[in-house]
TORKOL-4160 file (C-alpha; in steps of 0.2 Angstrom, whole numbers, padded with zeros to 4 digits, m for minus):
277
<pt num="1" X="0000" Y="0000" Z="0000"/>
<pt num="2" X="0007" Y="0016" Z="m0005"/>
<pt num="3" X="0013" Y="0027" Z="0010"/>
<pt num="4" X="0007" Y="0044" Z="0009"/>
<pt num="5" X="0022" Y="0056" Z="0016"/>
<pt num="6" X="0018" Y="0072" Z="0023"/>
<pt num="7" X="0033" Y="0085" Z="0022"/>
<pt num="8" X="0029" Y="0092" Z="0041"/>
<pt num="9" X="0046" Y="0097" Z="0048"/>
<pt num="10" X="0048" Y="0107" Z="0063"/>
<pt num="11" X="0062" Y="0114" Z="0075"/>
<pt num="12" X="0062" Y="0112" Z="0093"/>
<pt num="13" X="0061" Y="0128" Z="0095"/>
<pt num="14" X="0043" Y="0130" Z="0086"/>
<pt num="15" X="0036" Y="0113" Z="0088"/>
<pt num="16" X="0032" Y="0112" Z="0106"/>
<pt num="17" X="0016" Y="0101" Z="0104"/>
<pt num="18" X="0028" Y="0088" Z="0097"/>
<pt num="19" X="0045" Y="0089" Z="0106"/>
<pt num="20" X="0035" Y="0091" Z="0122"/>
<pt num="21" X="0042" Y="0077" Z="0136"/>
<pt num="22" X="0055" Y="0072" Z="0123"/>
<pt num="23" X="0069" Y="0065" Z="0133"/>
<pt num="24" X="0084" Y="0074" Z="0133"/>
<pt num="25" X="0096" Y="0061" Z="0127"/>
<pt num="26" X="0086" Y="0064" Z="0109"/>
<pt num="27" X="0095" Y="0081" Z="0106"/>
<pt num="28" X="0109" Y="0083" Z="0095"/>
<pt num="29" X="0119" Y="0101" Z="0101"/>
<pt num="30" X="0124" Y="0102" Z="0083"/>
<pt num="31" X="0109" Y="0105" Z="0075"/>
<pt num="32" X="0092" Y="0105" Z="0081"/>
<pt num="33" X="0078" Y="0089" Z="0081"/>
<pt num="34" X="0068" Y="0088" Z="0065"/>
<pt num="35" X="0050" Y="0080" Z="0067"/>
<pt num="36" X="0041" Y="0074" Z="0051"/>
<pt num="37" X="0023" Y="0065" Z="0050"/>
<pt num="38" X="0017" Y="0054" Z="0040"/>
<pt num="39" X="0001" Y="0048" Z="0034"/>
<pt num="40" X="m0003" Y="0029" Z="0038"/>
<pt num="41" X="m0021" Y="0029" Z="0041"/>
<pt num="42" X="m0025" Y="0020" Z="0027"/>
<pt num="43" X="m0011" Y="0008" Z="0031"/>
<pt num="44" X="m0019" Y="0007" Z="0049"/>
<pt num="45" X="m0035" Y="0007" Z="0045"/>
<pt num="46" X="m0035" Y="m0006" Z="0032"/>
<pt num="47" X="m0030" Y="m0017" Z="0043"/>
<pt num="48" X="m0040" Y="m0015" Z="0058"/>
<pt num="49" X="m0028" Y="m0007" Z="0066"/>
<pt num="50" X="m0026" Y="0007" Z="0079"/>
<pt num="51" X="m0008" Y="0013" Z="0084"/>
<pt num="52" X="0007" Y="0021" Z="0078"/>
<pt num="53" X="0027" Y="0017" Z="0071"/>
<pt num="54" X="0040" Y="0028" Z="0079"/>
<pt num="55" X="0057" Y="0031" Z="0070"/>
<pt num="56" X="0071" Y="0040" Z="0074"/>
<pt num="57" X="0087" Y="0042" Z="0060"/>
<pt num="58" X="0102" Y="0047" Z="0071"/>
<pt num="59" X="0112" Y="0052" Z="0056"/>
<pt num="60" X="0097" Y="0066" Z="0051"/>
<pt num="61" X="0095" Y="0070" Z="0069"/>
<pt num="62" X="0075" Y="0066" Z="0064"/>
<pt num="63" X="0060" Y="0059" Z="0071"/>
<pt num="64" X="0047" Y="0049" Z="0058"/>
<pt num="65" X="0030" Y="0046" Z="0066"/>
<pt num="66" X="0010" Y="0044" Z="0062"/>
<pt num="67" X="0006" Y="0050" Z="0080"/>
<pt num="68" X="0016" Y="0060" Z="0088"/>
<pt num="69" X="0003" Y="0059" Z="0103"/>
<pt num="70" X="0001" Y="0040" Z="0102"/>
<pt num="71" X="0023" Y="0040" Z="0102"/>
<pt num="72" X="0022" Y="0048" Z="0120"/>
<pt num="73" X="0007" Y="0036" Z="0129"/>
<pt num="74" X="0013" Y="0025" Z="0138"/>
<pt num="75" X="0009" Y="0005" Z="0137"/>
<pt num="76" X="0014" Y="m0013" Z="0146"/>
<pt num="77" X="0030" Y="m0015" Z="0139"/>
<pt num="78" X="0025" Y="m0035" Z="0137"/>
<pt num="79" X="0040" Y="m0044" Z="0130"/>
<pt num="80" X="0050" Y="m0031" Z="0124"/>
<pt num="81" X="0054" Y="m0030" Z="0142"/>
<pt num="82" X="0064" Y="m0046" Z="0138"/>
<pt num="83" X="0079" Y="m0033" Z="0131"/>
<pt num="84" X="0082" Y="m0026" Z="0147"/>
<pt num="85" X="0081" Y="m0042" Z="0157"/>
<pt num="86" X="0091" Y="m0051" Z="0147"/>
<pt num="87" X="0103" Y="m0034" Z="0151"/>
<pt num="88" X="0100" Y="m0037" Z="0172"/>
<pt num="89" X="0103" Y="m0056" Z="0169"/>
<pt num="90" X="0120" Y="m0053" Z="0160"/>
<pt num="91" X="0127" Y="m0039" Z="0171"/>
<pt num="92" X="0126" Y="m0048" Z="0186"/>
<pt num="93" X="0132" Y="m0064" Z="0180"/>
<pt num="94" X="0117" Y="m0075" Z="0182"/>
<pt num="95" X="0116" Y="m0081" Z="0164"/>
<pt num="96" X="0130" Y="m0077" Z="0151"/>
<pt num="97" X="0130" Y="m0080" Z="0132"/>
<pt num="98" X="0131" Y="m0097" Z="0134"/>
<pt num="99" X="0116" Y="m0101" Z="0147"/>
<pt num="100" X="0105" Y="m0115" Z="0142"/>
<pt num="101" X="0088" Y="m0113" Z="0151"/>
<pt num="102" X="0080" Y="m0132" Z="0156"/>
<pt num="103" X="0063" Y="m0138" Z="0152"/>
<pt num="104" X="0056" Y="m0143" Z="0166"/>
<pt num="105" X="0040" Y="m0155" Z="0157"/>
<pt num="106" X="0030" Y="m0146" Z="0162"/>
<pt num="107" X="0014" Y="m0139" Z="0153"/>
<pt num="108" X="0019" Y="m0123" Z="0142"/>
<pt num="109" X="0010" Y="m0111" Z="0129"/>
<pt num="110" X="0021" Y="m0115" Z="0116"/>
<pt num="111" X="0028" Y="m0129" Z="0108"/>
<pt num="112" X="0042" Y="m0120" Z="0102"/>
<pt num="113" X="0046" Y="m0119" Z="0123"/>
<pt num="114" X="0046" Y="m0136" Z="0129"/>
<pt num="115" X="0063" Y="m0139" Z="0126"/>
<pt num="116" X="0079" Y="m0133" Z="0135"/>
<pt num="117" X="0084" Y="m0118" Z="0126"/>
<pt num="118" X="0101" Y="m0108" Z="0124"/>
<pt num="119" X="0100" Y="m0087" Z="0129"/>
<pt num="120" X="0096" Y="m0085" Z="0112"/>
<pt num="121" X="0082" Y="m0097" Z="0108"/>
<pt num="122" X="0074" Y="m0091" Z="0123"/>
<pt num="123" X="0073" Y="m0074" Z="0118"/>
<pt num="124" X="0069" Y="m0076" Z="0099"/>
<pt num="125" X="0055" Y="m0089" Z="0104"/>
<pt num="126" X="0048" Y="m0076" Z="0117"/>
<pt num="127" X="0050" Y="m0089" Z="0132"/>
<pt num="128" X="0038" Y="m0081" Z="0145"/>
<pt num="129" X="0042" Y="m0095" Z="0157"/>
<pt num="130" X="0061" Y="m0092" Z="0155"/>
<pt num="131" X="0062" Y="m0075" Z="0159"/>
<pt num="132" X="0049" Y="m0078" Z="0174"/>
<pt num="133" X="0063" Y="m0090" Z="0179"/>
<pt num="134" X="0078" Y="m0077" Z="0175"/>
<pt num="135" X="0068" Y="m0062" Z="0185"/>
<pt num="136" X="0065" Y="m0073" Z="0201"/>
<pt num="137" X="0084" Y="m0078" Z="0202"/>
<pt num="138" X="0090" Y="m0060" Z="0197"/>
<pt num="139" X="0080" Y="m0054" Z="0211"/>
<pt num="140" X="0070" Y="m0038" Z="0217"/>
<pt num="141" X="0086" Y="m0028" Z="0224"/>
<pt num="142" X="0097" Y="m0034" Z="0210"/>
<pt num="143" X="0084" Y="m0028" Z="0196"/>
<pt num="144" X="0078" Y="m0010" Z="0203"/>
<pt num="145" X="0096" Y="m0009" Z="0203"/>
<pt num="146" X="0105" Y="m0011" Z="0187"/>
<pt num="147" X="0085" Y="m0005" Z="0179"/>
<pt num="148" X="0091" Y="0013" Z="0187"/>
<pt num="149" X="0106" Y="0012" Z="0182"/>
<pt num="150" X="0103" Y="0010" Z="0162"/>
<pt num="151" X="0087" Y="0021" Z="0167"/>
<pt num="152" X="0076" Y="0010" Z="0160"/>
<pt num="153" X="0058" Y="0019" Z="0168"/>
<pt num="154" X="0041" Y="0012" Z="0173"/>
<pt num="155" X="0043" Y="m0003" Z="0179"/>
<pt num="156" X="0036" Y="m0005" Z="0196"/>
<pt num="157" X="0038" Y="m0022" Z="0206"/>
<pt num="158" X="0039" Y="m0032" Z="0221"/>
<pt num="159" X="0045" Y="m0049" Z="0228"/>
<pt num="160" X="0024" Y="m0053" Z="0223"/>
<pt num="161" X="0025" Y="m0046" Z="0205"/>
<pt num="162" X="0043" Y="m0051" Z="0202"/>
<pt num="163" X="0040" Y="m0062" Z="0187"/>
<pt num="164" X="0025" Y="m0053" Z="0179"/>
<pt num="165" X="0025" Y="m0035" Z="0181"/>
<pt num="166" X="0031" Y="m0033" Z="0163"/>
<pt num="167" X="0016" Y="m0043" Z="0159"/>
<pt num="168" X="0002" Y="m0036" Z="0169"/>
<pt num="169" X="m0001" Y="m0024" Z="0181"/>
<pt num="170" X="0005" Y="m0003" Z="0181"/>
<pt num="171" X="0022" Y="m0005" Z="0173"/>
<pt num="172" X="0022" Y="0006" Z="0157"/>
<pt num="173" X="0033" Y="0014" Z="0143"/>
<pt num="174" X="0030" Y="0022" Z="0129"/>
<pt num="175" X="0036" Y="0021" Z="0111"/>
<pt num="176" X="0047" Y="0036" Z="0112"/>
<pt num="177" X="0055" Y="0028" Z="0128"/>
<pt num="178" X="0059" Y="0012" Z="0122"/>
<pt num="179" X="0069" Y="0024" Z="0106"/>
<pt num="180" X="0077" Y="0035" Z="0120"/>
<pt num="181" X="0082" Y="0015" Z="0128"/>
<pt num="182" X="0089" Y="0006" Z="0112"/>
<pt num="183" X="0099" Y="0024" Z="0107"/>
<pt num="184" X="0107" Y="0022" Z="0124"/>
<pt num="185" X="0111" Y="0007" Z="0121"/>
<pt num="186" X="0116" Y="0007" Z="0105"/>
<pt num="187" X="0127" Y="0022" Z="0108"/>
<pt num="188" X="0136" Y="0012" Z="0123"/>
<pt num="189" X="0130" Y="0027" Z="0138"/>
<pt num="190" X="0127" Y="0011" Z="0148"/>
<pt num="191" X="0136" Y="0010" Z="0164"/>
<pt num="192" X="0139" Y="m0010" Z="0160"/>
<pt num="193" X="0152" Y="m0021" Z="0155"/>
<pt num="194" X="0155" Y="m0021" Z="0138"/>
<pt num="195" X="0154" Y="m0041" Z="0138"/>
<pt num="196" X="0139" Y="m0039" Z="0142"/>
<pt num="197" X="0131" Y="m0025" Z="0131"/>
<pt num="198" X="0142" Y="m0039" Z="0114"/>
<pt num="199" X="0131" Y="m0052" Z="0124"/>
<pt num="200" X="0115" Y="m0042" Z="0122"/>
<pt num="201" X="0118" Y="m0038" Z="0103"/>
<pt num="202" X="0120" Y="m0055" Z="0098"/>
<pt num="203" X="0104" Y="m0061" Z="0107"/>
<pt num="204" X="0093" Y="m0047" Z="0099"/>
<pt num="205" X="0103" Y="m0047" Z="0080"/>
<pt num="206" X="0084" Y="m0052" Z="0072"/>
<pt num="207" X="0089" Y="m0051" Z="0052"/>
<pt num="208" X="0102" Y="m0045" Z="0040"/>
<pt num="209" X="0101" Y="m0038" Z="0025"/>
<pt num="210" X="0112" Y="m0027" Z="0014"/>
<pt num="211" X="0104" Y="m0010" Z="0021"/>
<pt num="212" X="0112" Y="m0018" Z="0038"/>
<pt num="213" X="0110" Y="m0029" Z="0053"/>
<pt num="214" X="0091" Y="m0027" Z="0063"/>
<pt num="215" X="0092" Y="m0028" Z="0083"/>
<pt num="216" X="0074" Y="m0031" Z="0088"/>
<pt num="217" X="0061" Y="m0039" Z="0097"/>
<pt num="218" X="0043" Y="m0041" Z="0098"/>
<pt num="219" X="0030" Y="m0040" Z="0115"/>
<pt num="220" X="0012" Y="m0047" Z="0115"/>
<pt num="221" X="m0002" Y="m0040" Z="0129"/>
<pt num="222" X="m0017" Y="m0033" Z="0134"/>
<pt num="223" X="m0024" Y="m0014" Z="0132"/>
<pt num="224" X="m0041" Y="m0010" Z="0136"/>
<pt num="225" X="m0046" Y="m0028" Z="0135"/>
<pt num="226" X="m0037" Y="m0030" Z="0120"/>
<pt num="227" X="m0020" Y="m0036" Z="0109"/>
<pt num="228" X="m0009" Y="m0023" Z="0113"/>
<pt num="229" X="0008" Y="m0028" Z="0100"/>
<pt num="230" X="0025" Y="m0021" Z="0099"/>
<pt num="231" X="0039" Y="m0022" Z="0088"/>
<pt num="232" X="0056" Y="m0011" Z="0094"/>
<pt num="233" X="0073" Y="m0012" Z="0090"/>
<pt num="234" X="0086" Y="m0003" Z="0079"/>
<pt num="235" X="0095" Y="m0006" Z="0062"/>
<pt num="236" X="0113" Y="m0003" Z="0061"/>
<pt num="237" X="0119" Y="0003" Z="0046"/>
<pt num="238" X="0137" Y="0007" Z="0040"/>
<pt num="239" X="0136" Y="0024" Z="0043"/>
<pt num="240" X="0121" Y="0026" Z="0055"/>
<pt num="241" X="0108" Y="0017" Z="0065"/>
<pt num="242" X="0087" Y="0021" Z="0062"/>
<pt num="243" X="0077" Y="0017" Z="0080"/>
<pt num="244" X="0060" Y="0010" Z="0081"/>
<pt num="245" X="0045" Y="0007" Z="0091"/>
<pt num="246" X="0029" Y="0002" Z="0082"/>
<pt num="247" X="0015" Y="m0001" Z="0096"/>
<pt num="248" X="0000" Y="m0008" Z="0089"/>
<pt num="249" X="m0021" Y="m0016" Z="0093"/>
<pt num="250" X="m0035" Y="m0021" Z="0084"/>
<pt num="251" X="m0051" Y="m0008" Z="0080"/>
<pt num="252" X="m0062" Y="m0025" Z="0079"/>
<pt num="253" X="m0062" Y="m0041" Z="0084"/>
<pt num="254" X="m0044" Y="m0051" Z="0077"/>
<pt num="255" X="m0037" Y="m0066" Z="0077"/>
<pt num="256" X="m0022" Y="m0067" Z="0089"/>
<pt num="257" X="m0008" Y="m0074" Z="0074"/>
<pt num="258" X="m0013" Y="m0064" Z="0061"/>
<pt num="259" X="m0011" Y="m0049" Z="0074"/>
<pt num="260" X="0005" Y="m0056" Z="0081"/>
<pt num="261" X="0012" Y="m0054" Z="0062"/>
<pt num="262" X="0006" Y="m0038" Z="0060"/>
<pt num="263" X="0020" Y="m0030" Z="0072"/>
<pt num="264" X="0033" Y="m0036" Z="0061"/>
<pt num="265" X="0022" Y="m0033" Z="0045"/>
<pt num="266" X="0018" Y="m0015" Z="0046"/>
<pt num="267" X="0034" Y="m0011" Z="0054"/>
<pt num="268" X="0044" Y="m0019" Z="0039"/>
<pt num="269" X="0032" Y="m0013" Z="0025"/>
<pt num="270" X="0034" Y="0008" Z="0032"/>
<pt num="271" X="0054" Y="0004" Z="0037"/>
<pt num="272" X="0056" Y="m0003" Z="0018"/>
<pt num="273" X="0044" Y="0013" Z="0010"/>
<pt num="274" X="0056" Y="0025" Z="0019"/>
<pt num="275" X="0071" Y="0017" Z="0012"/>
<pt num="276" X="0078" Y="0013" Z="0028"/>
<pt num="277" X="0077" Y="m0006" Z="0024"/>
């Protein structure tokens, strides 16, 4: 479907309505933050779907969105919370590149889970048991901690929400916070090892193409009694690296694995449009 682009650039200094909340890590002291809308209603729409795709081009200093509005509400963070436990489990040396998660036997969502599986496959597959297991051995002290320290925000918790908060409950993030997340990462402004940020990357390296190397993962929820879906991650390119957040649910009724490949979808189809991939 074609993608209609609107030419809607603004400065920070004249774009308040926009820029408004945006992190300061974003800013660029060499020139100022460029904001540019585009049209995807149709795209939306034509699928049943209500939400928006955040992008943010480092090398442009630029910000591509459908909803700037939508890019600043906060949502569960679901399963891309898995980037940043993964982060917690590596740091403090509770799993390492070469942990193999054991399958218990017992009853399981997913086939694709009732198996031992490496780091890896366990966060490719989406393994919500594993990372329940990971959290409860991290631990509540160990996770607030290295959480502030990469100030990874919204997540609140306890020894009785331990291995679900990213699931249910209050925790939230928005769109433009996971950005502001992956660009400090990317951008090594982590106070970690650098073992374990090499560690992260391989686990998150989601496809490879000759515009460059996608870092990415999905998240599946609830919102408003709905499918809330996320895809987030960042492409690195030669010469630059292009952020995104794409949050996403249904306007009707939908069925859960033709949603679960939308995230990826849409987010594919508007990356690829833009010429970033």
């Amino acid at each position: 479907m074609r993608l209609i682009i609107s030419l809607l650039f603004f400065s920070i200094l004249n774009s308040c309505s926009i820029s408004k909340n945006i992190p300061n890590t974003y800013t660029r002291k060499d020139e100022p933050v460029k904001f540019q809308i585009i049209d995807l209603k149709d795209l939306f729409e034509g699928q049943n779907l209500y939400g928006q795709i955040l992008i943010y081009d480092e090398a442009s200093n630029q910000y591509t969105s459908s909803d700037f509005e939508v890019a600043k509400t906060k949502f569960t963070p679901a399963s891309t919370f898995k980037i940043p436990n993964t982060l917690v489990g590596l740091e403090t040396g509770i799993i390492d590149i070469n942990y193999v998660f054991k399958y218990d036997g017992g009853e399981r969502m997913l086939e694709a889970w009732k198996k031992d599986l490496t780091l890896r496959e366990a966060f490719q597959t989406s393994c919500v048991p594993c990372y329940q297991e990971l959290a409860r051995k991290v631990g509540v002290e160990k996770m607030r901690t290295v959480l502030d320290s990469v100030k990874y925000p919204g997540m609140i918790f306890d020894n009785s929400t331990l291995d679900n908060f990213w699931l249910i409950g209050e925790s939230e993030i928005s769109p433009l916070e996971q950005v502001d997340f992956l660009r400090r990462f990317a951008t090594k402004q982590f106070p970690l090892n650098e073992g374990t940020m090499e560690s992260l990357k391989y686990v998150m390296a989601a496809d490879t193409t000759a515009k460059g190397i996608m870092y990415a993962k999905t998240g599946l929820g609830e919102s408003e009694g709905k499918y809330l879906g996320w895809y987030v991650g960042y492409i690195q390119k030669p010469k630059n690296r292009i952020y995104f957040a794409t949050v996403i649910r249904p306007i009707n009724d939908y069925d859960r694995n033709v949603f679960m490949a939308e995230r990826k979808a849409l987010t594919y189809n508007v990356l690829k449009t833009l010429g970033f991939w």
